[in-house]
C-alpha positions in Angstrom: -13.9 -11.1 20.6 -14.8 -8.4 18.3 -18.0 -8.5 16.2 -16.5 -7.1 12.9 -12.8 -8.2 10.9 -10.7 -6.7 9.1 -9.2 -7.7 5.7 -6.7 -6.0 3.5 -4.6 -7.2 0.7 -0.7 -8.1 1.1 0.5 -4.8 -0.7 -0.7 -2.8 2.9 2.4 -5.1 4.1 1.7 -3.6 7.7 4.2 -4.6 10.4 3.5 -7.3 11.9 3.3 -6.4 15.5 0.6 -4.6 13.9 -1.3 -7.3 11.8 -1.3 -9.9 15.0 -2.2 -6.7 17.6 -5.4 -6.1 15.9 -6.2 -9.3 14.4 -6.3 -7.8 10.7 -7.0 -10.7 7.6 -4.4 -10.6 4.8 -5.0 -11.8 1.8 -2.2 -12.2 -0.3 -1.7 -11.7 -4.4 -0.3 -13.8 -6.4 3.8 -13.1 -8.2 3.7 -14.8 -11.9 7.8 -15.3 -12.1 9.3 -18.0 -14.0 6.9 -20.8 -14.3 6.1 -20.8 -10.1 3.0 -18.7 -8.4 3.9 -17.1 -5.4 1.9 -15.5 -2.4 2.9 -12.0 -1.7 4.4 -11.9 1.5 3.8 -16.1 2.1 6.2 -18.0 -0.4 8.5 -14.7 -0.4 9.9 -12.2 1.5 10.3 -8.8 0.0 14.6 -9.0 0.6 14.1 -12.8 -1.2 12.5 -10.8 -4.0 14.2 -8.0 -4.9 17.7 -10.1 -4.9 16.1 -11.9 -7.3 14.4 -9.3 -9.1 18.5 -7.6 -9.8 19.8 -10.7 -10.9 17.0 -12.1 -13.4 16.2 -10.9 -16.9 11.7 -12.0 -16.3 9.4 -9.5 -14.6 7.3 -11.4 -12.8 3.4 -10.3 -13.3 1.2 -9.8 -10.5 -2.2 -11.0 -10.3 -5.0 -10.6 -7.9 -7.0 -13.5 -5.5 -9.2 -14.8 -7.8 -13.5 -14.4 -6.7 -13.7 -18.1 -5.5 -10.4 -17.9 -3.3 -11.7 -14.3 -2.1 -15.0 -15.9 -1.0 -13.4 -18.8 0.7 -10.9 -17.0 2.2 -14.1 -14.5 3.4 -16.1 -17.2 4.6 -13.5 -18.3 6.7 -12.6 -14.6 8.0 -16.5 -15.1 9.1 -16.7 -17.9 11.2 -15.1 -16.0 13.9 -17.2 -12.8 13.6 -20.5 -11.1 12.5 -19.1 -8.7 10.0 -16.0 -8.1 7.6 -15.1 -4.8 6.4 -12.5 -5.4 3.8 -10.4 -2.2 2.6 -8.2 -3.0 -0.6 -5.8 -1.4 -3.0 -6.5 1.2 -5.6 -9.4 -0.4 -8.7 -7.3 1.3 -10.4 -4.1 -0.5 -9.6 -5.4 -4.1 -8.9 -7.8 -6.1 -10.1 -8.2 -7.2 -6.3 -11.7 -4.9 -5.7 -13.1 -6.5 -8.4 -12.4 -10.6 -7.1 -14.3 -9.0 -4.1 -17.3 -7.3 -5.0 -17.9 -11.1 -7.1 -16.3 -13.2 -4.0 -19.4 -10.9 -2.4 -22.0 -12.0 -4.9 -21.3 -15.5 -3.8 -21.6 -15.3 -0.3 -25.0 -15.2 1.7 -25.7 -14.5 5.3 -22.6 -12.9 5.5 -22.6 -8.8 6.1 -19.3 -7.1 3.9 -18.4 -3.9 3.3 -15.7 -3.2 0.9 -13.8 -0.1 0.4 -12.0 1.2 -2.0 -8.8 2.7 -0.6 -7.1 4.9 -3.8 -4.0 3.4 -2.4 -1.8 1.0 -1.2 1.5 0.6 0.2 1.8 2.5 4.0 -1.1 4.5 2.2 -3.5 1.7 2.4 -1.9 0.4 5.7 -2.9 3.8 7.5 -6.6 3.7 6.7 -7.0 -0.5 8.0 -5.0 0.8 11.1 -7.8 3.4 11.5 -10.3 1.4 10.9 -8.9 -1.7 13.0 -8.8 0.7 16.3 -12.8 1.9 15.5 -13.2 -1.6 15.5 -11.2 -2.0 18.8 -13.5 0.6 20.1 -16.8 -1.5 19.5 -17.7 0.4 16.6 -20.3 -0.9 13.6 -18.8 -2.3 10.7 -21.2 0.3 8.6 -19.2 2.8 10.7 -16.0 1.5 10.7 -16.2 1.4 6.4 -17.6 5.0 6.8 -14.4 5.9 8.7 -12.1 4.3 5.9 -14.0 5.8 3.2 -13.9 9.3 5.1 -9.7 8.4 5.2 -9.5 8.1 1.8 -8.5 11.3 1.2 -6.5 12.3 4.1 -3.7 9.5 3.2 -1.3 9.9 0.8 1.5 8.3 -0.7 4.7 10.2 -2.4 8.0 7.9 -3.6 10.6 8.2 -5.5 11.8 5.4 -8.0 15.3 5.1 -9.6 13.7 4.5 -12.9 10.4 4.1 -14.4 11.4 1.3 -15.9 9.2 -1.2 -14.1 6.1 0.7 -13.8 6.0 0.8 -17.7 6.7 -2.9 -17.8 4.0 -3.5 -15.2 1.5 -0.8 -17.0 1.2 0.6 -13.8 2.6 4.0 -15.3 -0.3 6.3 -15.0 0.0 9.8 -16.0 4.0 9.2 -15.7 4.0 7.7 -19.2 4.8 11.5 -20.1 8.1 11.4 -18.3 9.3 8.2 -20.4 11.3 10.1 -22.5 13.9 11.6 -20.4 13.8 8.7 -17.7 17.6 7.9 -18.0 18.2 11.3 -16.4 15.4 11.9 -14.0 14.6 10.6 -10.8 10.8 10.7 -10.9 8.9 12.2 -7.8 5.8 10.2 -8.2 2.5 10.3 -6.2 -0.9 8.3 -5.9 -3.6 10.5 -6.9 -7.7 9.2 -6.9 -5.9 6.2 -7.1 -3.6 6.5 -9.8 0.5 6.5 -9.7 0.7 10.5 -11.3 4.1 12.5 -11.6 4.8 15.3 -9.1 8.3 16.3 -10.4 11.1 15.2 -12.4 14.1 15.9 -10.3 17.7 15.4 -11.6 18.9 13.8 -8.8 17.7 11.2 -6.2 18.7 13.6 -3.3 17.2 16.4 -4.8 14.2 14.3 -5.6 13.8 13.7 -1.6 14.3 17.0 -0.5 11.6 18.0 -3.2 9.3 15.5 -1.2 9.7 16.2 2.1 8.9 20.3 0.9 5.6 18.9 -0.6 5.2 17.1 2.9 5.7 20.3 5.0 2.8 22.4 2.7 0.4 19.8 3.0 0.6 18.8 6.7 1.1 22.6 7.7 -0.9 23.5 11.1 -2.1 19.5 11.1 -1.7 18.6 14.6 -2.1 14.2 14.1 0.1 13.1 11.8 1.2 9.2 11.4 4.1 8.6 8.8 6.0 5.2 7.3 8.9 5.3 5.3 8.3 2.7 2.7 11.4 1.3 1.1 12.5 -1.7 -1.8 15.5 -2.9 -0.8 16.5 0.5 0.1 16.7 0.1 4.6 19.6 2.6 4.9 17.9 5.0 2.8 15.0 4.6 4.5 16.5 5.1 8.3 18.1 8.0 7.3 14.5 9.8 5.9 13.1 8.6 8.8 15.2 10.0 11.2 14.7 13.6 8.9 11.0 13.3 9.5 11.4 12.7 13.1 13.3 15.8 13.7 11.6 17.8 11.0 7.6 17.0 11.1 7.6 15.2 14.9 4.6 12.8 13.6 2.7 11.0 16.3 3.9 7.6 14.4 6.7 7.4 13.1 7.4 3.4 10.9 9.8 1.9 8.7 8.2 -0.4 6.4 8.9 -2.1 3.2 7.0 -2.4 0.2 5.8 -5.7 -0.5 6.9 -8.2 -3.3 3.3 -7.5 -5.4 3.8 -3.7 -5.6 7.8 -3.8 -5.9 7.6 -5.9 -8.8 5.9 -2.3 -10.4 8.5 0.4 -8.7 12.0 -1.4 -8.8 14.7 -2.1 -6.0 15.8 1.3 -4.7 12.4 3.3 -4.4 11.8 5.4 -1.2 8.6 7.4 0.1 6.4 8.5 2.8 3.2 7.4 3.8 1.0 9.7 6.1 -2.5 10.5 7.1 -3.6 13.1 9.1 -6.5 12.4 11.3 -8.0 15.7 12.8 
């Protein structure tokens, strides 16, 4: 049994294979929607959600693990081990890093790092994956955190969204507001930048829009010779094969996955949205 856990929020939404290989901790927000609470990921399933989400007129709200449930669900995580490194979606997204630099406060005894990804999505998912097989490979948890933090960087996240519709419901907008205007007739090419959802392009098309992704891809990975990838998709899984089958052929990553965004962070893009989530690791 390992000496150190890892925790990351439900918006990761990892594979599961993946979640149960390396024993990662998930602990899930909460969806506000119609008078009931629901866990991320627990009381509903991301295809359960976005049906509902394209036949309902309420946006559900999101909201994060409050400090108590954090430190309970902590001080559980550290029955089994000596350490917990928790890595969590963006401040600046969630209120999440917040509940767990408090849910620290109220724990003693208990050693916990917690780092701040700048992400989420695939983008988070990439660094806990790193961090789970330093963990796998005996390392500290100060190390381990010290790896994540050092990953920070190297992942990104780029999507495209069929409208901004949701983001500025959500107030997850970022430095998008700008492109409110025209959003009838754009297909936003959005990106998470220090930890915020910013525009990349406005593209008139959704194919255009993709093509315009995958060019930004290609310059920034250039020469890079470890590369792991995820599609990330809202109830978009055809759309989402068929990019992943162009990043096979076109950027031969040493991962390739197809995953789907979860509930929490769909409520804030919309049904439809596609992306890419890499890291590069040398």
């Amino acid at each position: 049994m390992s000496n150190v856990a890892i925790v990351v929020d439900s918006t990761a939404y990892i594979p599961e294979d993946l979640i149960n290989k390396y024993n990662i901790h998930v602990i899930p927000l909460t969806l506000d929607w119609e008078g009931e609470s629901l866990l991320d990921g627990v009381d509903i399933t991301p295809e359960q959600f976005y049906k509902r989400l394209q036949s309902t007129s309420e946006i559900p709200t999101t909201s994060q693990p409050s400090a108590g449930a954090f430190a309970d669900f902590l001080k559980k995580v550290s029955e089994e081990v000596d350490s917990i490194v928790a890595i969590l979606i963006s401040d600046h997204l969630s209120g999440t890093l917040d509940s767990a630099r408090s849910a620290v406060e109220l724990l003693d005894n208990i050693q916990i790092e917690i780092v701040d990804s700048l992400s989420t999505s695939m983008g988070l998912g990439w660094i806990v994956l790193a961090a789970a097989r330093a963990v796998e490979q005996g390392k500290s948890a100060e190390d381990v955190a010290q790896l994540a933090r050092d990953l920070v960087s190297k992942s990104r996240m780029i999507f495209v969204v069929d409208t901004l519709e949701y983001l500025h419901k959500g107030g997850r907008i970022g430095g998008a507001q700008r492109l409110m205007g025209s959003m009838l007739s754009i297909k936003p090419l959005l990106h998470l930048e220090d930890g915020r959802i910013e525009p990349l392009a406005s593209v008139r098309t959704k194919k255009k829009a993709v093509e315009q992704m995958l060019n930004v891809i290609e310059e920034e990975i250039k020469n890079k010779k470890t590369v792991r990838m995820a599609t990330v998709n809202a109830l978009a899984p055809e759309a989402a094969k068929e990019l992943g089958e162009i990043l096979q052929a076109r950027f031969k990553p040493t991962v390739l996955l197809q995953t789907e965004i979860s509930p929490a962070i769909g409520t804030h893009v919309g049904p439809g949205t596609i992306g890419v989530a890499y890291i590069v690791e040398d």
